[in-house]
C-alpha positions as a Markdown table, in Angstrom:
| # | Residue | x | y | z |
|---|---|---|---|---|
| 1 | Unk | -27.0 | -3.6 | -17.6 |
| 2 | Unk | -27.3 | -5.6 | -14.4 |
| 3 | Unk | -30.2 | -7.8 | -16.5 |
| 4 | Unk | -27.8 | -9.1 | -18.7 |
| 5 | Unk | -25.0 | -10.3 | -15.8 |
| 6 | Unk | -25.2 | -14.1 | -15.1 |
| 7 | Unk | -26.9 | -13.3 | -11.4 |
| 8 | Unk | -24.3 | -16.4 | -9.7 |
| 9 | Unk | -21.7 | -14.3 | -10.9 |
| 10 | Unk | -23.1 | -11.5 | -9.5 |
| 11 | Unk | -23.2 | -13.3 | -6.1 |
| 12 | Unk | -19.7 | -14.8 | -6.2 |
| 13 | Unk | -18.5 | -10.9 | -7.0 |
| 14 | Unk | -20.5 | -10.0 | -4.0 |
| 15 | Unk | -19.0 | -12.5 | -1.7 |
| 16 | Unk | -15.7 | -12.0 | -2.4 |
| 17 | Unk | -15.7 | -8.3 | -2.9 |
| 18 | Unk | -16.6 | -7.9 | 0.8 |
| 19 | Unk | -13.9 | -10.2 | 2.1 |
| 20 | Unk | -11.6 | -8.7 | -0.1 |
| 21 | Unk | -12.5 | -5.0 | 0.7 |
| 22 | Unk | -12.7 | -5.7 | 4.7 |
| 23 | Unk | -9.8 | -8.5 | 4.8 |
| 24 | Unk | -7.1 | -4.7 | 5.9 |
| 25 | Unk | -9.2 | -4.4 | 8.6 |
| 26 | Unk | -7.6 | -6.0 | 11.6 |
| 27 | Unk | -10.1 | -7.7 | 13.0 |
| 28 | Unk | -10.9 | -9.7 | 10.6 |
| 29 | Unk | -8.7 | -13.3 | 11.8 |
| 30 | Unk | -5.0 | -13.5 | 10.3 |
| 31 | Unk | -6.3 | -11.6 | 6.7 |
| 32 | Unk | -5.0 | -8.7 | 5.3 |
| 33 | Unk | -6.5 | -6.8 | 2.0 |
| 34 | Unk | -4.9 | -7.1 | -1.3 |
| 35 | Unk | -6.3 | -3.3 | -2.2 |
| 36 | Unk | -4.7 | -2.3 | 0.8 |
| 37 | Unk | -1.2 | -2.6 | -0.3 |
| 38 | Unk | 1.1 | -0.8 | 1.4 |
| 39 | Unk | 3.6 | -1.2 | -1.8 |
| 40 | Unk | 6.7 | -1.5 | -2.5 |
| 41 | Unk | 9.3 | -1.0 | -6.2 |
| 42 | Unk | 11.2 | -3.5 | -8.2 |
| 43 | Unk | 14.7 | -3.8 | -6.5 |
| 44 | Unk | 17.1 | -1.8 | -8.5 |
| 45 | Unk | 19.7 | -4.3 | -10.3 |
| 46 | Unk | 22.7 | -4.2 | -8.0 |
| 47 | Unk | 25.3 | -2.3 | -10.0 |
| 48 | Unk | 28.8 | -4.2 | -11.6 |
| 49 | Unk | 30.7 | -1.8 | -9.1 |
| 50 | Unk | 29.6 | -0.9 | -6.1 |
| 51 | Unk | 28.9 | 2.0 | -5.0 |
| 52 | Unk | 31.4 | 3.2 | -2.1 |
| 53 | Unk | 29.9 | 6.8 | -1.1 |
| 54 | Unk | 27.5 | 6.8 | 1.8 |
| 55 | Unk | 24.6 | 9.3 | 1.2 |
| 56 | Unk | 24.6 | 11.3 | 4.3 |
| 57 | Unk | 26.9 | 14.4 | 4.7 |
| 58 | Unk | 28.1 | 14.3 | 8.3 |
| 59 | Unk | 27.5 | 17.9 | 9.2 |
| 60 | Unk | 23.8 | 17.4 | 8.6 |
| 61 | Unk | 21.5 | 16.1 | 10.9 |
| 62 | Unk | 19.1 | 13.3 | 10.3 |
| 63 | Unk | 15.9 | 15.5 | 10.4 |
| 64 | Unk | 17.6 | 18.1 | 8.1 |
| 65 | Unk | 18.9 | 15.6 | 5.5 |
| 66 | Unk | 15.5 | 13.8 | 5.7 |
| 67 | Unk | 13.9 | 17.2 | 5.0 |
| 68 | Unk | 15.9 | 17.4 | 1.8 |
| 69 | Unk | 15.2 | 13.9 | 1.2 |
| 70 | Unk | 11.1 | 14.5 | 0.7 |
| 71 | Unk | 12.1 | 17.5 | -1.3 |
| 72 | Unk | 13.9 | 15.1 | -3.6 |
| 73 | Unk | 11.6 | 12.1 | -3.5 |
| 74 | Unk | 8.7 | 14.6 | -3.8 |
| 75 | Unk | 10.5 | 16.4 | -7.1 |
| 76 | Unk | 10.9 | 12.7 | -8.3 |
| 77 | Unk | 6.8 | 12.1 | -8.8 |
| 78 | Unk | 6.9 | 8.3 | -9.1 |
| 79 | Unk | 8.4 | 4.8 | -8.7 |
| 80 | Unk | 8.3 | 1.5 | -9.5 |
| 81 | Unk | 7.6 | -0.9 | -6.2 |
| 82 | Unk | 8.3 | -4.1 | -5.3 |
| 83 | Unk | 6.5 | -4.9 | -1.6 |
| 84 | Unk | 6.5 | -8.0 | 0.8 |
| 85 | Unk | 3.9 | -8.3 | 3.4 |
| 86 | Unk | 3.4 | -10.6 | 6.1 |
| 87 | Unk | 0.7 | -10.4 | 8.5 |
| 88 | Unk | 0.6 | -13.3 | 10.9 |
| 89 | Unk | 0.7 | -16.6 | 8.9 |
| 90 | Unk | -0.3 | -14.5 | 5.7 |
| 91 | Unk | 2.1 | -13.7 | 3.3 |
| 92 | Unk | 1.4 | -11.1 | 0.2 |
| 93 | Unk | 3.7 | -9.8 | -2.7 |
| 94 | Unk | 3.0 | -6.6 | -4.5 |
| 95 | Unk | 4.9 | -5.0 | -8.0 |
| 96 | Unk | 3.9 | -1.9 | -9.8 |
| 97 | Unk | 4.0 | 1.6 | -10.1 |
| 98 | Unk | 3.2 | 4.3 | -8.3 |
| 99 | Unk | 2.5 | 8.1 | -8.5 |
| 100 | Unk | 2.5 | 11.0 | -6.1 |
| 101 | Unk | 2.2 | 13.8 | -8.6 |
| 102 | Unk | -1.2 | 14.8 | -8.0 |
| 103 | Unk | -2.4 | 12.8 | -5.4 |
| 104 | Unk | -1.2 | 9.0 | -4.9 |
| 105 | Unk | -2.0 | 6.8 | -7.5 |
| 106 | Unk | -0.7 | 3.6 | -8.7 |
| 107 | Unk | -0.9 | 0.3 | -11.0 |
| 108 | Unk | -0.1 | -2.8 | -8.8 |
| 109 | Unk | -0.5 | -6.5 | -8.9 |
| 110 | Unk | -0.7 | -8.6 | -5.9 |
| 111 | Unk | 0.2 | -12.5 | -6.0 |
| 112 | Unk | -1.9 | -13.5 | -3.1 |
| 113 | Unk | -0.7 | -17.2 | -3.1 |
| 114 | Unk | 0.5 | -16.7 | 0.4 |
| 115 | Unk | -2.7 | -15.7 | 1.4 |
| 116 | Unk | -6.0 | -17.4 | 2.2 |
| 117 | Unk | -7.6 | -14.9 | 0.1 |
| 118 | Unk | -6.2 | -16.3 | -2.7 |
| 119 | Unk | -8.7 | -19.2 | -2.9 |
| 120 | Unk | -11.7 | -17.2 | -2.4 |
| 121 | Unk | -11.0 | -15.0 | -4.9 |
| 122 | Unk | -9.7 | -17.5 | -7.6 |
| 123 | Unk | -13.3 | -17.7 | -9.3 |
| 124 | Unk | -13.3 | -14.1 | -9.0 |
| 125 | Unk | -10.0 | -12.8 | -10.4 |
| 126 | Unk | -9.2 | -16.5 | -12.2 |
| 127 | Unk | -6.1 | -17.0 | -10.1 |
| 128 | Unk | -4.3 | -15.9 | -7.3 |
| 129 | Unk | -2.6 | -12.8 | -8.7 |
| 130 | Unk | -5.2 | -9.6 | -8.1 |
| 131 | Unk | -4.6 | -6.4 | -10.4 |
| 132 | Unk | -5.3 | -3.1 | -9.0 |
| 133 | Unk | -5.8 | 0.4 | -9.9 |
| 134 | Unk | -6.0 | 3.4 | -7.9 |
| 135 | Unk | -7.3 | 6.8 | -9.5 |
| 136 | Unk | -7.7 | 9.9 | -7.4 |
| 137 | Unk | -11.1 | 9.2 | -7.4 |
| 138 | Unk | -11.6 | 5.0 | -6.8 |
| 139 | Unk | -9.6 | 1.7 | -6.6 |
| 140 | Unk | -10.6 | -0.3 | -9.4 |
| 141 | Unk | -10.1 | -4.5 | -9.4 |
| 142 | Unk | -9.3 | -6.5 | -12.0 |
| 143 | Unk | -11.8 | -9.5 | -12.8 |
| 144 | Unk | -11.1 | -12.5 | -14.4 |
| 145 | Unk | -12.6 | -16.7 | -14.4 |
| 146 | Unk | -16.1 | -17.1 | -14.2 |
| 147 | Unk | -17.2 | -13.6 | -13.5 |
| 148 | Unk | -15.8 | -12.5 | -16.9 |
| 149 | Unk | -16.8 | -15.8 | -18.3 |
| 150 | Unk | -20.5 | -15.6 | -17.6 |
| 151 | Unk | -20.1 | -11.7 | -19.2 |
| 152 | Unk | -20.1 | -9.9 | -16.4 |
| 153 | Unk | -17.7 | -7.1 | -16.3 |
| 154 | Unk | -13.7 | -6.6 | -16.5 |
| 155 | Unk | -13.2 | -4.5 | -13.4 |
| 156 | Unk | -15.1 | -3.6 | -10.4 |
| 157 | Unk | -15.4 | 0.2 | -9.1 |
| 158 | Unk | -14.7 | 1.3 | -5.1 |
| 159 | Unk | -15.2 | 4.7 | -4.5 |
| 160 | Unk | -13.7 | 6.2 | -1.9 |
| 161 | Unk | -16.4 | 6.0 | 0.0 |
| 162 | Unk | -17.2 | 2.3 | -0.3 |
| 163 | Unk | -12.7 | 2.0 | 1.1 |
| 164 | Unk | -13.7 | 3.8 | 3.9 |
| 165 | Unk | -16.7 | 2.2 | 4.6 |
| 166 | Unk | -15.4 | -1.1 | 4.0 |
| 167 | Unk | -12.2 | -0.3 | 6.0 |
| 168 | Unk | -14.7 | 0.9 | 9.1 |
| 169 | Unk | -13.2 | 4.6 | 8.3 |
| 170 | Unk | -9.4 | 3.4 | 8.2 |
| 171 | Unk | -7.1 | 5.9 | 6.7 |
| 172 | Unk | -5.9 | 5.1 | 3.0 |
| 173 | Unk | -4.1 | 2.4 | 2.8 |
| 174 | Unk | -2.3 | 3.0 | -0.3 |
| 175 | Unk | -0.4 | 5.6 | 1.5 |
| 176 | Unk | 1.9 | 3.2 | 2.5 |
| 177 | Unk | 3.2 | 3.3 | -0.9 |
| 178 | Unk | 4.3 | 6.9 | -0.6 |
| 179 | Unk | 7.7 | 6.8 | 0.2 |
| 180 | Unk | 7.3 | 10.2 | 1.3 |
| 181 | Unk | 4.9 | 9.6 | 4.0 |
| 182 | Unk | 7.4 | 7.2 | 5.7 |
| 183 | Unk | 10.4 | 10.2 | 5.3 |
| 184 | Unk | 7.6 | 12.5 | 7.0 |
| 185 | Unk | 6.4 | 10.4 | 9.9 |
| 186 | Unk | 9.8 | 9.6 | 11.5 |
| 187 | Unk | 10.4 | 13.7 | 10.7 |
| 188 | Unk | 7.7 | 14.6 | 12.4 |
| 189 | Unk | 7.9 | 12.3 | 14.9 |
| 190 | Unk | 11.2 | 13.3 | 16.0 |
| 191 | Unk | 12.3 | 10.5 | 16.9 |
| 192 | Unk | 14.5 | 9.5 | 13.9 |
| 193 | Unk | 18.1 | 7.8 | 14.2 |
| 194 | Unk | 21.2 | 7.2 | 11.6 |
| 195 | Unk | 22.2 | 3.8 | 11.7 |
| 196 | Unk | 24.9 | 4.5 | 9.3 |
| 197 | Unk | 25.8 | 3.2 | 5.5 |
| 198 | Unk | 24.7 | 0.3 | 4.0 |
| 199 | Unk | 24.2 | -0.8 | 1.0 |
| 200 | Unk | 20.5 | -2.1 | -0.2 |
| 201 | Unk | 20.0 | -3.4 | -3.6 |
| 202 | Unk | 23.3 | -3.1 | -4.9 |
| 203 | Unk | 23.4 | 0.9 | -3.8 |
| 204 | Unk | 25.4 | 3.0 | -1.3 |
| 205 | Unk | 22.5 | 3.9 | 1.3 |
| 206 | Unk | 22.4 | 5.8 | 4.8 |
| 207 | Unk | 20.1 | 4.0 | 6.8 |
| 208 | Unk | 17.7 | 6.0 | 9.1 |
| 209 | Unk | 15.0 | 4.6 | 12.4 |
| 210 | Unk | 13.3 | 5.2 | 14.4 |
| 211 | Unk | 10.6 | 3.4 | 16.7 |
| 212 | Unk | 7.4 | 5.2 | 17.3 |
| 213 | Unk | 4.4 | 4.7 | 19.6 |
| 214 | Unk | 0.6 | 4.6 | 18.6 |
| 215 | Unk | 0.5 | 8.3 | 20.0 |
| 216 | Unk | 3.3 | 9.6 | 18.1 |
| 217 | Unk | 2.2 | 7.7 | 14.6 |
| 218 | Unk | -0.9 | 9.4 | 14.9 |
| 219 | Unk | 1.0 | 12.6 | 16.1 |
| 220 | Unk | 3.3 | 12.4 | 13.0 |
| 221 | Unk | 0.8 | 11.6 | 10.6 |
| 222 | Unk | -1.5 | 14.1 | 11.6 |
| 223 | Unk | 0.1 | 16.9 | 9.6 |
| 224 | Unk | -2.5 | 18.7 | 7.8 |
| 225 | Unk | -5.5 | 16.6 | 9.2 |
| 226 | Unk | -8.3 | 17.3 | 11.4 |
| 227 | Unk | -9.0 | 16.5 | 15.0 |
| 228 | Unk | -11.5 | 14.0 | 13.3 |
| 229 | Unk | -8.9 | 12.5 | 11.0 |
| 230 | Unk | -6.3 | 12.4 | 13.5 |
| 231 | Unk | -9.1 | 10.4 | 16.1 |
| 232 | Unk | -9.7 | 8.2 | 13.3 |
| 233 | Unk | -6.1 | 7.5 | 12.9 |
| 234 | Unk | -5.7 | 6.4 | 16.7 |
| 235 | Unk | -9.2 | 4.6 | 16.9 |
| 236 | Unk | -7.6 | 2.3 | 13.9 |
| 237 | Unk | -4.0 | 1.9 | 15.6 |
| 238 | Unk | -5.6 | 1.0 | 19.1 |
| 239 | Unk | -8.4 | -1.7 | 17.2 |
| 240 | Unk | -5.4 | -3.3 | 15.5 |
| 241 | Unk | -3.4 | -3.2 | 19.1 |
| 242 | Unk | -0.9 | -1.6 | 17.9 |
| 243 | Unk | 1.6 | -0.3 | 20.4 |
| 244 | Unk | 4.5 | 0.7 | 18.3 |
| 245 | Unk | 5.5 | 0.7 | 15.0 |
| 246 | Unk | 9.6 | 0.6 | 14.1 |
| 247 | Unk | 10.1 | 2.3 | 10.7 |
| 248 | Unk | 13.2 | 1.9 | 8.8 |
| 249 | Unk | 14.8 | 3.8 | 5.6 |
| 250 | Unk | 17.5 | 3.5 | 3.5 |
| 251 | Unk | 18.8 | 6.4 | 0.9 |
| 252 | Unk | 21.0 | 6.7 | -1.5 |
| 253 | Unk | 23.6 | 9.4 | -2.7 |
| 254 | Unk | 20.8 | 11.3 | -4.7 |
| 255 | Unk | 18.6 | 11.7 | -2.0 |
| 256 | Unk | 16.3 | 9.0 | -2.6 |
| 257 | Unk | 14.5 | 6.5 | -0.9 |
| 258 | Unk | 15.6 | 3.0 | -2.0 |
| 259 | Unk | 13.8 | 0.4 | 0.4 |
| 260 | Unk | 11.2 | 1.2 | 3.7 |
| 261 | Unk | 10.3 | -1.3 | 6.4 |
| 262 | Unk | 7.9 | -1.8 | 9.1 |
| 263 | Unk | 7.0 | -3.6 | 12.0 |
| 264 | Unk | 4.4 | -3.8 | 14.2 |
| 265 | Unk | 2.4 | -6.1 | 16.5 |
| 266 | Unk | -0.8 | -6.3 | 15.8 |
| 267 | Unk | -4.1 | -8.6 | 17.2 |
| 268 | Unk | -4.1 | -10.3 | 13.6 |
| 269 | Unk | 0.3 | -11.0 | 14.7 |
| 270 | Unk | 3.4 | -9.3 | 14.1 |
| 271 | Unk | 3.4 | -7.5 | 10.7 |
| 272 | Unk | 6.4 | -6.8 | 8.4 |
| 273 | Unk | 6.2 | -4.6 | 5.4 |
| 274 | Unk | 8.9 | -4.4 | 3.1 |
| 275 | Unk | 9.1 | -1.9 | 0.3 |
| 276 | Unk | 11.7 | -1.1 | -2.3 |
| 277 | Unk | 11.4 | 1.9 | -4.7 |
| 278 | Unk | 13.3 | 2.0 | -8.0 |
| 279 | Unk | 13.1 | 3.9 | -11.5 |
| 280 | Unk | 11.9 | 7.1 | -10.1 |
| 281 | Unk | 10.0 | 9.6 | -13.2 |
| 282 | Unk | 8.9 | 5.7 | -14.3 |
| 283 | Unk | 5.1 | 6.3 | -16.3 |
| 284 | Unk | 2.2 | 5.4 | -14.0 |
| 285 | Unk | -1.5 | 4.2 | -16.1 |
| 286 | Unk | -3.8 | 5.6 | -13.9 |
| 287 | Unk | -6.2 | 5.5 | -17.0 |
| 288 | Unk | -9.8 | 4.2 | -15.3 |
| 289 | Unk | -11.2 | 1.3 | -17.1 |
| 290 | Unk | -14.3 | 1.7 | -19.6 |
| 291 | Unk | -15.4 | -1.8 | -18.9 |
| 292 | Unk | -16.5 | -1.6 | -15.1 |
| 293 | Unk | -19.2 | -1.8 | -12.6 |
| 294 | Unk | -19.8 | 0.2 | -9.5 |
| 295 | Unk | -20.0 | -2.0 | -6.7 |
| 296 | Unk | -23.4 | -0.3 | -5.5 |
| 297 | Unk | -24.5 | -1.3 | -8.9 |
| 298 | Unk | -23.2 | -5.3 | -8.6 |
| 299 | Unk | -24.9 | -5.3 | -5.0 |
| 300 | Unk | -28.1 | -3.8 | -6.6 |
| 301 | Unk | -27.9 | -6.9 | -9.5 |
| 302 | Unk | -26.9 | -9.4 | -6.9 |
| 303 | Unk | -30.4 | -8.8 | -4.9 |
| 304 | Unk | -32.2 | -12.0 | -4.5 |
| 305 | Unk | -29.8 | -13.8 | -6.4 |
């Protein structure tokens, strides 16, 4: 198969690949990964009336409504997402769909025109917008432009283990778009606040924060994890200088989450990920795609190219 691939193609998917796979590390200057999304879902259409009833029962406190929350979110199995993220001077959009039936998966496009990335993988992808797939088993990356031009192939394969590799052993970053995770971490952390109603994207929503140290994200997200994972977890925080991280979350009256932000500094500069969740039970295509290449197998073809 590889015999048949234009072998500068090859190289240009090469090239790019490993900026794009390496960019969520936080070393790398002011770039973030489009396959990392954290993610984020479609802002509901605010409502004709709006809504007056706050979602939090005052008798209960946070953590035990928050509790009841991830029960309800959990129960829900998926959303549409509609994410902002800005890293230092770089600026990334993300819409989609996501899953958390069996495992997280999701189907996202990132614009990238904010981005620095988005020229070096224009002859890649054929523009600046980067379509994604995550199955329980790999991330798969839409192709486009010259690569697909020259007949090389659709989409491009990551295992898991070329994410981790890539990513230096970083955790997976498309847990970000597990709304979840978020209810979870400022549970476990203990260290979660109500701010009080509010209303976000046209709903009635009790907003919820909390500001947590490198120690107690770890901590928090540790749940389930081994001392290995959990070392890895604080190894990543303290490369990326991260001191603390300030989550916020907004639900409604059914118990669901409607929008989740963060903030962080970090050595790359000050991050903020902004993440709204709509149409939960939407379908998720999670299918993988017939017409793809491993990237093992496009670093094989790109050999002395």
């Amino acid at each position: 198969m590889a015999g048949t691939r234009n072998t500068a193609a090859v190289a240009v998917v090469i090239a790019a690949l490993a900026l794009t796979a390496t960019a969520c590390d936080n070393n790398d200057d002011k770039k973030a990964a489009p396959a990392a999304p954290t993610t984020a879902a479609a802002p509901a259409t605010p409502s004709a009336a709006a809504p007056t009833t706050a979602a939090t029962p005052a008798k209960v406190s946070p953590a035990v409504f928050l509790e009841q929350v991830t029960q309800k979110t959990s129960a829900a199995k998926s959303a549409k997402i509609d994410e902002l993220i800005e890293i230092g001077e770089v600026t990334m959009k993300g819409q989609g769909a996501a899953s958390w039936a069996d495992g997280l998966e999701a189907d996202l496009t990132m614009d990238l025109t904010g981005s620095p990335m988005a020229k070096v993988l224009e002859p890649l992808t054929g523009g600046p917008k980067v379509r994604y797939l995550y199955t329980k088993d790999a991330m798969f990356m839409h192709l486009g432009g010259k690569v697909v031009e020259s007949g090389g192939p659709s989409w491009v394969r990551y295992s898991k283990a070329d994410l981790a590799k890539a990513s230096g052993g970083a955790t997976d970053q498309l847990q970000s778009a597990d709304p979840v995770q978020a209810v979870r971490t400022l549970i476990a952390s203990g260290k979660v606040t109500e701010v009080g109603p509010e209303t976000v994207n046209g709903k009635a929503t009790t907003h919820y924060a909390g500001v947590l140290s490198a120690a107690d994200v770890a901590n928090a997200t540790s749940q389930g994890m081994t001392q290995a994972q959990v070392d890895k977890i604080k190894q990543s925080l303290d490369t990326a200088g991260v001191t603390t991280d300030k989550i916020d979350i907004w639900v409604d009256a059914d118990k669901l989450v409607v929008k989740r932000t963060e903030q962080a500094e970090t050595k790359a500069g000050t991050m903020n990920v902004s993440v709204s969740y709509s149409d939960y039970g939407t379908p998720v295509n999670t299918t993988a795609p017939a017409d793809s290449m491993d990237l093992a197998e496009l670093q094989k073809a790109a050999t002395g190219s």
